[in-house]
VMD Tcl script that builds the backbone (N, CA, C; Angstrom):
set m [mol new atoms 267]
animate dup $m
set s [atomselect $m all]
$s set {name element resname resid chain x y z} {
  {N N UNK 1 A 19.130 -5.793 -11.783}
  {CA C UNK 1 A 19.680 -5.939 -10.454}
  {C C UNK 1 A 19.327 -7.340 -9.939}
  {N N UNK 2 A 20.263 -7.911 -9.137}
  {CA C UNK 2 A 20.135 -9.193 -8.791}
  {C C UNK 2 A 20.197 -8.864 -7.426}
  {N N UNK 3 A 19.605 -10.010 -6.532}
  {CA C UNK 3 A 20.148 -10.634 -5.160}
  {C C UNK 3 A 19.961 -11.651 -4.720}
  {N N UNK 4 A 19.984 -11.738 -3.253}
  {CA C UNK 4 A 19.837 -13.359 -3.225}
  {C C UNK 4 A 18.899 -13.388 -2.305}
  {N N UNK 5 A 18.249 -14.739 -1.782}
  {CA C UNK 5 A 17.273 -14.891 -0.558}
  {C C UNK 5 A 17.592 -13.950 0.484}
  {N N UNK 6 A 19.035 -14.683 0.897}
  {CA C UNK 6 A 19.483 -13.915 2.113}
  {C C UNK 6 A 19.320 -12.341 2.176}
  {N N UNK 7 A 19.776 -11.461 1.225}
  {CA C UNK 7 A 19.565 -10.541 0.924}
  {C C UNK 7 A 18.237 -9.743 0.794}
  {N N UNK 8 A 17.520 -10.506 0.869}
  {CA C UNK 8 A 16.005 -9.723 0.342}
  {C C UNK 8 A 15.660 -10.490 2.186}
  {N N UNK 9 A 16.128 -11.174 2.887}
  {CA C UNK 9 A 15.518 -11.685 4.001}
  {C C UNK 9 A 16.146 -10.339 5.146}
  {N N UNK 10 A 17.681 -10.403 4.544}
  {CA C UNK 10 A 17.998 -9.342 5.732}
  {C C UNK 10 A 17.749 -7.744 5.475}
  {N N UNK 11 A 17.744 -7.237 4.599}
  {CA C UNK 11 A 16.869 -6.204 3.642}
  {C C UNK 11 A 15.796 -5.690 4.881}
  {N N UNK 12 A 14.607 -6.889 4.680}
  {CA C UNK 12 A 13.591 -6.715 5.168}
  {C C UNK 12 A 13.280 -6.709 6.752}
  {N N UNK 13 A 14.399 -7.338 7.288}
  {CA C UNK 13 A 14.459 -6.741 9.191}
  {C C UNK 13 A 15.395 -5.769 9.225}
  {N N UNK 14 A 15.762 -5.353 8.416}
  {CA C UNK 14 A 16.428 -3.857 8.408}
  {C C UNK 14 A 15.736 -2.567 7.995}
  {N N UNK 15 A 14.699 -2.911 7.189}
  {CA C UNK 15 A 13.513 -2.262 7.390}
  {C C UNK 15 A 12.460 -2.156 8.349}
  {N N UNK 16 A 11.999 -3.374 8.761}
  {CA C UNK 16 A 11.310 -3.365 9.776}
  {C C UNK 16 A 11.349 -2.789 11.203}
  {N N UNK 17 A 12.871 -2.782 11.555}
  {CA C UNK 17 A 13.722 -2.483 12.468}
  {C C UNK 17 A 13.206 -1.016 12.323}
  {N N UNK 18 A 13.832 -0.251 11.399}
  {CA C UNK 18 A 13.745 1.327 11.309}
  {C C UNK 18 A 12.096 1.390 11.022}
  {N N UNK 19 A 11.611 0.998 11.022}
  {CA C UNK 19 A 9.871 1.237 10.678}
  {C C UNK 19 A 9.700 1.266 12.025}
  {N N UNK 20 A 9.992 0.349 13.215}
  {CA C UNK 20 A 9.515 0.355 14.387}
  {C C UNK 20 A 10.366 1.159 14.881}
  {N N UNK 21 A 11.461 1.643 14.504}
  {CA C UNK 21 A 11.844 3.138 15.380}
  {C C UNK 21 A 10.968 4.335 15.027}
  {N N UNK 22 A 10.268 4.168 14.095}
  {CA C UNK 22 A 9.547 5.358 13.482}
  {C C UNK 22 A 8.510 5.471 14.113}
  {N N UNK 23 A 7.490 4.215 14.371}
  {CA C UNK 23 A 6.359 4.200 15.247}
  {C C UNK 23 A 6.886 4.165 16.645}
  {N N UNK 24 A 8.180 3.714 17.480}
  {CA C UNK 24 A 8.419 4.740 18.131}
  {C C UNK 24 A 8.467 6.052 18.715}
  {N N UNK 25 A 8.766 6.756 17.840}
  {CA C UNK 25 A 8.847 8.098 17.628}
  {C C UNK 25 A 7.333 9.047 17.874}
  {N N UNK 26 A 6.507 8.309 16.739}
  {CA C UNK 26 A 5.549 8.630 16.549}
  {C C UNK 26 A 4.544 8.263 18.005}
  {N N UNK 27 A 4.844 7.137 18.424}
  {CA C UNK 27 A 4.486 7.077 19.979}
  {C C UNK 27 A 4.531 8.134 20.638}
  {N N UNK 28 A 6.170 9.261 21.290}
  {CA C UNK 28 A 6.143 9.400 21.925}
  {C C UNK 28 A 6.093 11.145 21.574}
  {N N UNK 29 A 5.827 11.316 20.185}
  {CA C UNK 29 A 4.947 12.228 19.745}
  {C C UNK 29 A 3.450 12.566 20.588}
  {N N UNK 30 A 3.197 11.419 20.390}
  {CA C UNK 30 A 1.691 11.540 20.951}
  {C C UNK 30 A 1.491 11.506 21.767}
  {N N UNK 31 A 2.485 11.307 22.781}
  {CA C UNK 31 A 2.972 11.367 23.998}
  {C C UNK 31 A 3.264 12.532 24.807}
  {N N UNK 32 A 3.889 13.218 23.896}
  {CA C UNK 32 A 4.274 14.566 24.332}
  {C C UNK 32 A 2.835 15.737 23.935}
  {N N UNK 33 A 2.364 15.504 23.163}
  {CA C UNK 33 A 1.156 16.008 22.963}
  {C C UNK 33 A 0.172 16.127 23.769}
  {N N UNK 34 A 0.238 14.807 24.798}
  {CA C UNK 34 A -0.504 14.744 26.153}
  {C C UNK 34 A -0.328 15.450 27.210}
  {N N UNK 35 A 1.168 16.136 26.937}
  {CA C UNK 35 A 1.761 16.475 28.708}
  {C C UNK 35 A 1.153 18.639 28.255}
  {N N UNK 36 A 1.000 19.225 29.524}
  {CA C UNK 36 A 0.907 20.131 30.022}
  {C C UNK 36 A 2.049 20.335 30.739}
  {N N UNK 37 A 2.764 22.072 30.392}
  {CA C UNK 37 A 2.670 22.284 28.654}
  {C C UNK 37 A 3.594 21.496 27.992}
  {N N UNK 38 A 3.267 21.734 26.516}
  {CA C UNK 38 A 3.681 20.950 25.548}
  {C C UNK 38 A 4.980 21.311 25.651}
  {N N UNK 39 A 5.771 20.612 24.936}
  {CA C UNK 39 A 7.706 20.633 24.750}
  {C C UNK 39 A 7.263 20.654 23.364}
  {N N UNK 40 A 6.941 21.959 22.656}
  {CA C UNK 40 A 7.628 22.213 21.481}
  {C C UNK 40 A 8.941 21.293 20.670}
  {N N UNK 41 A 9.865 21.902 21.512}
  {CA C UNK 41 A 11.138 21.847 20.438}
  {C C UNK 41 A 10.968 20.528 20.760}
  {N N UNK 42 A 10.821 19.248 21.863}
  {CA C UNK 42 A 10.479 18.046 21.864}
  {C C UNK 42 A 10.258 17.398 20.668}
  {N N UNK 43 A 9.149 17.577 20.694}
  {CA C UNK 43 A 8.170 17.026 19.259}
  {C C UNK 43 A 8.829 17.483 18.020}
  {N N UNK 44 A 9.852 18.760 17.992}
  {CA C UNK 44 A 10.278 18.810 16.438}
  {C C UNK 44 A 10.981 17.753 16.683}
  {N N UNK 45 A 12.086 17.906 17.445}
  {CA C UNK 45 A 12.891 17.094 17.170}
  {C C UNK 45 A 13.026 15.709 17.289}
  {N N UNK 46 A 11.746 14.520 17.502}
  {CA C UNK 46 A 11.435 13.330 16.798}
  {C C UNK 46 A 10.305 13.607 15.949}
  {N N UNK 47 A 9.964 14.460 15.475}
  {CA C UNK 47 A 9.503 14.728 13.649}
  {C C UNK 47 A 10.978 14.502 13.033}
  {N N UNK 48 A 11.739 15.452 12.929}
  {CA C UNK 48 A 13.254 15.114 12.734}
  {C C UNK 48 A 13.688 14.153 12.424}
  {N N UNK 49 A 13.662 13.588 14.151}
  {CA C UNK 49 A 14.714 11.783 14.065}
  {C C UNK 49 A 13.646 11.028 12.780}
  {N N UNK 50 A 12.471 10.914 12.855}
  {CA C UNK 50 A 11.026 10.484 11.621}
  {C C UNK 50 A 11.249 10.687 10.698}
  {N N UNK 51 A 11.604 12.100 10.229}
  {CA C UNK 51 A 11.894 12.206 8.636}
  {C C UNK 51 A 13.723 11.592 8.238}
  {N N UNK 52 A 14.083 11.576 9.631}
  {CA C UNK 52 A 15.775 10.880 8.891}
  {C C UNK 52 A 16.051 9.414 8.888}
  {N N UNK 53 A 15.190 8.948 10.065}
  {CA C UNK 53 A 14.893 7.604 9.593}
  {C C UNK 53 A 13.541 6.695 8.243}
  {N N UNK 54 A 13.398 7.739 7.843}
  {CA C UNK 54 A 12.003 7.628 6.460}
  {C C UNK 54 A 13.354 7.658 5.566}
  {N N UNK 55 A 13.764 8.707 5.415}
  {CA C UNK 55 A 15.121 8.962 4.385}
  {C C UNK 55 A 16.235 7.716 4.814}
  {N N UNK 56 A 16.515 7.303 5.634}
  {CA C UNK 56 A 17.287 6.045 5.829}
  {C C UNK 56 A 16.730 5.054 5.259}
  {N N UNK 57 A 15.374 5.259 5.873}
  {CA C UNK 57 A 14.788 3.470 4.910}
  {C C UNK 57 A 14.753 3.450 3.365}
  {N N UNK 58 A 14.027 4.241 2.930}
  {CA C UNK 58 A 13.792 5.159 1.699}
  {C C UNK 58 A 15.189 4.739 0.784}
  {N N UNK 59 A 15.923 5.516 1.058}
  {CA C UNK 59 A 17.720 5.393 0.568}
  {C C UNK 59 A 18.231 3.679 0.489}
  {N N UNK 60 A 18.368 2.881 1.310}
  {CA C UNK 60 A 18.680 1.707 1.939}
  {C C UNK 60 A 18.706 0.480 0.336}
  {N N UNK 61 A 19.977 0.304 0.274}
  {CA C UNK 61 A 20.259 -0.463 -0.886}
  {C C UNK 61 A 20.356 -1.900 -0.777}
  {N N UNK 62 A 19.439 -2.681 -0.879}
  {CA C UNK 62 A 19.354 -3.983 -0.809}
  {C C UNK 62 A 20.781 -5.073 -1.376}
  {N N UNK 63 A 21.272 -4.557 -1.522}
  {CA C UNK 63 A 22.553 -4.986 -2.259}
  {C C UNK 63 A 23.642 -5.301 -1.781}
  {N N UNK 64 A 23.721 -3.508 -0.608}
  {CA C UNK 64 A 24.309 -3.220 -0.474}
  {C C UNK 64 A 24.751 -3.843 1.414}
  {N N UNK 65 A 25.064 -4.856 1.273}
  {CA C UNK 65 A 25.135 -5.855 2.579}
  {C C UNK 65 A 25.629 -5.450 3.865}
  {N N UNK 66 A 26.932 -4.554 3.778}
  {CA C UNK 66 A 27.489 -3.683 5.216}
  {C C UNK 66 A 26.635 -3.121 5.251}
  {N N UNK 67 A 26.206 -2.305 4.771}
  {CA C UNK 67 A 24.685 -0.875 4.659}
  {C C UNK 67 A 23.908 -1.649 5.643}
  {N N UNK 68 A 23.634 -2.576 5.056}
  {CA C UNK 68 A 22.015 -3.442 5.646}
  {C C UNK 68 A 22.567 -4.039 6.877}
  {N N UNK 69 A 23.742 -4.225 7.407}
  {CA C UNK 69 A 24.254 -5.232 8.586}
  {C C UNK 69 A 24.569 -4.163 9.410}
  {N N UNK 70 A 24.823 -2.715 9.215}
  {CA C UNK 70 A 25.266 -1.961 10.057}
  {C C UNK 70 A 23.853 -0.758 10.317}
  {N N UNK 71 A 22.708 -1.308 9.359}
  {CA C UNK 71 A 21.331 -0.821 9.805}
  {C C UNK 71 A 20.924 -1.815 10.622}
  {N N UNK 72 A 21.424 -3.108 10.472}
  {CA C UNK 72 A 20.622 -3.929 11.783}
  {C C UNK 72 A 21.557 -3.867 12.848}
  {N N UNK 73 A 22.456 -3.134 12.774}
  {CA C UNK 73 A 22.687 -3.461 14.065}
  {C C UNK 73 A 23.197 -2.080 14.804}
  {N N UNK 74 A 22.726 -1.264 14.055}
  {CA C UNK 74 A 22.152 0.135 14.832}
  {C C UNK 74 A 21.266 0.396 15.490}
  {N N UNK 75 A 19.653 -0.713 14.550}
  {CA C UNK 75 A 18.137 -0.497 14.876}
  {C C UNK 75 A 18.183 -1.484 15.889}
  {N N UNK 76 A 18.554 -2.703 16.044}
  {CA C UNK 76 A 18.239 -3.819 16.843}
  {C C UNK 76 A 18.051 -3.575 17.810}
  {N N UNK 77 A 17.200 -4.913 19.421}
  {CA C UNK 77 A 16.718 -4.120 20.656}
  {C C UNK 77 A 17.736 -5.807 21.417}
  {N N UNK 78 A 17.391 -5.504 22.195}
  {CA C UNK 78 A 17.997 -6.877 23.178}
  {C C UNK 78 A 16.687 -7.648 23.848}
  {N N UNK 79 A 16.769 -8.628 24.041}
  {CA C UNK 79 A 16.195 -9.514 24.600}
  {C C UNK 79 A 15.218 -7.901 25.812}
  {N N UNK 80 A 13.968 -8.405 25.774}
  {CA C UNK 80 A 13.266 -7.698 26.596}
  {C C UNK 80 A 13.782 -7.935 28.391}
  {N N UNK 81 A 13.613 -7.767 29.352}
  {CA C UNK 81 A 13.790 -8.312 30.220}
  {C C UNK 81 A 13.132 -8.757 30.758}
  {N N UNK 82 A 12.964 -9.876 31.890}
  {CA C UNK 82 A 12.038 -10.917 32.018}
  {C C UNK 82 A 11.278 -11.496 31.130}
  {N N UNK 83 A 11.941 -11.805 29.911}
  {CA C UNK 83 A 11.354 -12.465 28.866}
  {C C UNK 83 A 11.841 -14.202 29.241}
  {N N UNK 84 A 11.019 -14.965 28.720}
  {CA C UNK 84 A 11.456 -16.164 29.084}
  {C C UNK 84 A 12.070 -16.952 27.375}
  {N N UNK 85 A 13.069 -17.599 27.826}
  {CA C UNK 85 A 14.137 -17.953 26.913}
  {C C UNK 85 A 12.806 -18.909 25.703}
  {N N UNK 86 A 11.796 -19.188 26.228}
  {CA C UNK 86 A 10.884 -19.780 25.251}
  {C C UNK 86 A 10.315 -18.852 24.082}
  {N N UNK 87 A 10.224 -17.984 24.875}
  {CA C UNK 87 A 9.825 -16.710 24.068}
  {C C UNK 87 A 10.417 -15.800 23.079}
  {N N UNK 88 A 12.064 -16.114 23.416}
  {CA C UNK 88 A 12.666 -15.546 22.649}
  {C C UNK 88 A 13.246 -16.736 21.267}
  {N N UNK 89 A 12.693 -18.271 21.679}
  {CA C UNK 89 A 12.895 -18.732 20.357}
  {C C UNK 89 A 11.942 -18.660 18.834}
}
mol reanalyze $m
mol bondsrecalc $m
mol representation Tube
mol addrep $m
């Protein structure tokens, strides 16, 4: 199997991307774990969204370039707000 820079560069914020939706998740896991009472079905269901984004990354074909351009730009966030334009270079 071959690829190229670009490919192994965008690959890897398309991973990263879904890794930080995962610790997301896992945030607000622990989150919900805090509140009185607990939301059950809550917490399954980002275990859930966790195990389908593990299986997204997991699966994810470096190769495979729409795959990887339409994972970044599913996972991606926007400019924070009140971020200063220095910050975002």
């Amino acid at each position: 199997m071959t690829y190229t820079y670009e490919q192994v560069l965008a690959y890897e914020v398309a991973r990263e991307l879904i890794s930080s939706r995962i610790a997301d998740c896992s945030a607000e896991i622990d989150d919900e774990k805090g509140k009185v009472p607990l939301d059950m079905a809550r917490i399954e269901e980002l275990r859930e969204a966790m195990t389908a984004l593990v299986i997204e990354r997991r699966t994810m074909d470096m190769t495979d370039d729409a795959a990887v351009r339409t994972i970044t730009a599913k996972y991606r966030r926007g400019p924070r707000v009140g971020a200063s334009p220095q910050a975002m270079v």
